[in-house]
C-alpha positions as CSV (number, residue, x, y, z in Angstrom):
1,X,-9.2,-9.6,-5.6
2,X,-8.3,-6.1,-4.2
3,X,-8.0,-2.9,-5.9
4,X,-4.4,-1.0,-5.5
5,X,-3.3,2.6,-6.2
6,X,0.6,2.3,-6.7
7,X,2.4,5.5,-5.4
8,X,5.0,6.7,-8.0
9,X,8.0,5.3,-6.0
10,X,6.3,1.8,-6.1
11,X,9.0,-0.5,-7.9
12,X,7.5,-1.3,-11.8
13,X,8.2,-5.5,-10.6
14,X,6.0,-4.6,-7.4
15,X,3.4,-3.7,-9.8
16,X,3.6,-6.9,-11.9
17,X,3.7,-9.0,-9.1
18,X,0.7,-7.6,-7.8
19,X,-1.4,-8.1,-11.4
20,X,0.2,-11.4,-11.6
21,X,-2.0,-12.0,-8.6
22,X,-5.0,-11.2,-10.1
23,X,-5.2,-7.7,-8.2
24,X,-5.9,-4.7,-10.5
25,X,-3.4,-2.2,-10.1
26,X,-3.7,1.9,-11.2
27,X,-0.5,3.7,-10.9
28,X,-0.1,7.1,-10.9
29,X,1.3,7.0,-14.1
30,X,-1.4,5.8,-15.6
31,X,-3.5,8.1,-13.9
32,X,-0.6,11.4,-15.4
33,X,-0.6,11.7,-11.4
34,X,3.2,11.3,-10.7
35,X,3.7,14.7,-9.1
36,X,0.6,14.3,-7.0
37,X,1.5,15.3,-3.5
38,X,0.9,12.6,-0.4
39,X,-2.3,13.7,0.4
40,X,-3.7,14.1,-3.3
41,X,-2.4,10.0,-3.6
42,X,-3.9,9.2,-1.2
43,X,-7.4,11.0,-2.2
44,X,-7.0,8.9,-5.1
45,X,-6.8,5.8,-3.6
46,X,-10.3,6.7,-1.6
47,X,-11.6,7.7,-4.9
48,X,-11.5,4.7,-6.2
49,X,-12.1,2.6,-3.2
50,X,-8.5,1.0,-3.7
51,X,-5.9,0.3,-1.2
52,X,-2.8,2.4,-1.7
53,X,1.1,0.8,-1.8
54,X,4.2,3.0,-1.5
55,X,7.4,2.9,-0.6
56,X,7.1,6.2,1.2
57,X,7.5,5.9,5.1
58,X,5.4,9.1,5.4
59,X,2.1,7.1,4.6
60,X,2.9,5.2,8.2
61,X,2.7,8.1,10.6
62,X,-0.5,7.0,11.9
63,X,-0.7,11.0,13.4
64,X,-0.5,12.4,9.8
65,X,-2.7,9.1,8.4
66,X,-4.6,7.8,10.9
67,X,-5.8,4.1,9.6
68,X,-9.6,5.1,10.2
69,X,-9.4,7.9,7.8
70,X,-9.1,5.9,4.8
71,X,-9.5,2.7,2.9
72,X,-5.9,1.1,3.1
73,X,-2.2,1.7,3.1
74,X,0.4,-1.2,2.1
75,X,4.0,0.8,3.2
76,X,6.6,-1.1,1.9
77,X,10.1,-1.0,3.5
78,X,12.0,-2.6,0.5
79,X,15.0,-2.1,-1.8
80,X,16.6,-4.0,-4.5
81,X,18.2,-6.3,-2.0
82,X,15.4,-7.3,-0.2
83,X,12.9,-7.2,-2.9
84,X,12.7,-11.1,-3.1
85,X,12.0,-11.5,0.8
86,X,9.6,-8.1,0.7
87,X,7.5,-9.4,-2.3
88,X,7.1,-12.9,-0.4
89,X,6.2,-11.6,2.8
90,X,3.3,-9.0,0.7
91,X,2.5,-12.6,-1.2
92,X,1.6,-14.2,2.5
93,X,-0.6,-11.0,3.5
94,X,-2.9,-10.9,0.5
95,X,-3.6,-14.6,0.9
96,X,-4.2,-13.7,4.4
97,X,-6.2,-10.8,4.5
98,X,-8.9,-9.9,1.7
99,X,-10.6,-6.2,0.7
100,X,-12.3,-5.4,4.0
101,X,-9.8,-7.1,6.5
102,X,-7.6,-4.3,4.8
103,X,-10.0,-1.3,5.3
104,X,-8.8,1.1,7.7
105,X,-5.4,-0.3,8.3
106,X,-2.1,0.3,8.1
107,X,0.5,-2.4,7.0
108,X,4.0,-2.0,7.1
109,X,5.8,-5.1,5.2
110,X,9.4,-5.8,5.4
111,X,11.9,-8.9,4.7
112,X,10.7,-9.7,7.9
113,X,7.5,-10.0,7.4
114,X,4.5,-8.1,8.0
115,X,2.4,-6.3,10.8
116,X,-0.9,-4.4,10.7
117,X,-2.5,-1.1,12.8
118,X,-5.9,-0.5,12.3
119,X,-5.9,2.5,14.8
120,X,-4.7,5.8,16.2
121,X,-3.0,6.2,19.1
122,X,-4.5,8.9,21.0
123,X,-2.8,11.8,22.0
């Protein structure tokens, strides 16, 4: 099972999806983190070794967040509409891909499934 850090604007059923799964899950709630800034989430999530979700789309500019530089980032690109189709295609990945295979890579899901950089692109 892998460890997540849930960003504040992670949707309360993505969290009990993801612990219905047997994953633990630490939001920043939890953590009295919710006005943390990007980076300071994100220092969190290497704290602890965890692999953060958000909703944020800033977490998947690989210039600011280059997949090397940390231990995992799940952005999903969901709303209430396409919740049901998000949460199945985030189902498939984590049977998919366990702890390590997400190290270092950046995964965007969508209702359309799901697709995975694990590096830079150099400049």
């Amino acid at each position: 099972m892998i460890t997540f850090v849930a960003d504040q604007c992670v949707f309360g059923k993505t969290v009990q999806l993801l612990r219905s799964e047997g994953h633990t899950v630490v939001t920043l709630k939890e953590l009295e983190k919710q006005e943390a800034t990007d980076d300071e989430v994100l220092g969190i999530a290497q704290s602890l070794d965890a692999v953060l979700v958000t909703n944020d789309l800033d977490f998947s500019n690989i210039l600011l967040y280059p997949p090397s530089s940390h231990a995992g980032i799940i952005v999903l690109r969901i709303d209430y509409r396409t919740m049901a189709r998000v949460h199945q295609a985030l189902r498939d990945l984590l049977q998919r891909f366990d702890r390590d295979a997400l190290r270092g890579a950046l995964v965007i899901v969508s209702s359309r499934g799901w697709r995975i950089r694990r590096t830079a692109v150099s400049k």
